[in-house]
Structure formats: C-alpha cells, structure tokens
N, C-alpha and C positions, 0 to 999 in steps of 0.2 A: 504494500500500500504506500502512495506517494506519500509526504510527508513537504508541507509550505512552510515556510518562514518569513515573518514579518517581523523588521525590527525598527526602534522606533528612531534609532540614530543616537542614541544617550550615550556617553561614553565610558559611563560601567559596563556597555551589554559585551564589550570584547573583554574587558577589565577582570567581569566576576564570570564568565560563560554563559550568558544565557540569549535570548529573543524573547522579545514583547509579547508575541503570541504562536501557535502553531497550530496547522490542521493537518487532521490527519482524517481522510474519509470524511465522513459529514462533520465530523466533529471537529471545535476550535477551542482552543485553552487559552486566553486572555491571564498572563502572569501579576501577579501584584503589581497596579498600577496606581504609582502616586503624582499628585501634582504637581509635574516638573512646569515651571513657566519655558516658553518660545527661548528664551536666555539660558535657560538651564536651570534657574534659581526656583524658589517656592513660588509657587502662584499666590495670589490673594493671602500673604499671611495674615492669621486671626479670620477669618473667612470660612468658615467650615462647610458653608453650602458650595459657594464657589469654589473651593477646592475640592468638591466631591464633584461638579460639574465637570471641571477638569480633567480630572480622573476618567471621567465617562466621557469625552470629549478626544483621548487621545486611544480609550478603548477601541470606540467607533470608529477611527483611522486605521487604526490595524485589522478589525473586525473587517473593511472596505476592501482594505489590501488582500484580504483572503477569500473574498466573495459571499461575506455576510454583511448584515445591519444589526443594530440593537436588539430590534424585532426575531432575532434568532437565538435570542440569548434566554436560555435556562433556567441558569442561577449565577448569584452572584454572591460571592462573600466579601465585606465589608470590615475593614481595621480599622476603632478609632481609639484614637489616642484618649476624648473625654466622653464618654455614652451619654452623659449630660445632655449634650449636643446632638443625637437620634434626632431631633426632629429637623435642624437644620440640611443634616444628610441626607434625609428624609425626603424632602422637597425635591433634592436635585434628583434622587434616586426617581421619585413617581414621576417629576417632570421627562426624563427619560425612558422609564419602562412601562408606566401607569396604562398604556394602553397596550400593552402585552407584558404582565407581569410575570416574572421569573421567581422560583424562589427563592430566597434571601436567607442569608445571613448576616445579624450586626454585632460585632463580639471588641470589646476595649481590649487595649495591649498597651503594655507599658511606655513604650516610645515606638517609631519610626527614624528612619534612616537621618533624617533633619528633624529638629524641635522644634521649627516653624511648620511640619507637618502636620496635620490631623487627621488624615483620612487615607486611605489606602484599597484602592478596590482591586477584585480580581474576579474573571468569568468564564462563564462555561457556556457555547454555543451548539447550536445541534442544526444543523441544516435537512430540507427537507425537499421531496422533490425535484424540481428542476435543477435547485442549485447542487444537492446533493450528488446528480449525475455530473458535475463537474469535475469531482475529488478524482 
C-alpha cells in the first residue's frame, strides 16, 4: 500500500524525524499540530481560541495536500495546556467541524513544546468513496 507524505516545512520535521501528516489507503494521521505563526513563532499568544484555529488551519493544509478536507476527519484529540479554557477551544473546534463532527478528545498536559502555547491538536481522517479510490 502506497504511503503520502505531507510536511509542513517546520524545521524540527528533518531535526526530530517526522511529517505533518501521512496517508496510507483511505486513511490520514494529522500528527500533533501546534500553532506555529507564518514566522515560525507562536501565533496569537494568550489567544487560546485562535490558536486552536491555527492548529486547525495548518491541519487543513496538509489534510488538502493529501486529498482530504476537514469534512473527512474522524477524530480529533486535543492538548491543552489550561482545560479552564475548553470552551475557548471549543468555539474554534465546532467552528471547524460542527457541521461534520468527529469524535473528540480534550485532555490538559503539563506544558507544550513553547509556554506561549496552549493548544495542541492532532487527527484522524478516513476517506470515502471517490477519494478513497485514489490511495
């Protein structure tokens, strides 16, 4: 079975070994995506919805590069730095998937890779059909 790779251009993914996302057959794995800004830096620091937007925002680009959408997405598990804050993540989460919800996960964790991070997303897409026969 073929196997795609989509990376996001970040320059830990040669650094630590990995890619943004990968598909294999219908299926696409979306790795722990955090709010990197266009610069490299944190996006919206203190912003916990816009950085979950983010998050979902650079998913969707890779999701693209491999011939899915939002719309094809599963589940999603969600790291946040304060669970306080569920509801800000919240928003961007259902602004993005509320019309094809996946199941979810929201679980706190001690830090992320930056302290100006708060959110951390990763997903699971499953394609169907048409796109399917493309794998």
């Amino acid at each position: 079975m073929t196997r795609n790779r989509a990376f996001s251009g970040a320059p830990w993914e040669p650094e630590v070994g990995y890619c943004r996302a990968i598909r294999i057959g219908d299926r696409i794995l979306v790795g722990g995506t955090a709010p990197v800004a266009e610069d490299g830096g944190v996006h919206a620091p203190g912003d916990a919805e816009a950085q979950a937007a983010r998050c979902i925002a650079i998913i969707a680009a890779a999701l693209a590069e491999l011939g899915a959408a939002l719309s094809d997405v599963v589940s999603t598990r969600i790291y946040v730095t304060d669970i306080a804050r569920w509801p800000e993540i919240g928003r961007a989460h259902a602004a993005a998937f509320g019309a094809h919800p996946p199941v979810a996960t929201m679980v706190e964790v001690a830090r992320l890779i930056d302290p100006a991070m708060l959110v951390e997303i990763e997903v699971e897409a499953v394609l169907t059909g048409r796109e399917a026969a493309g794998s």
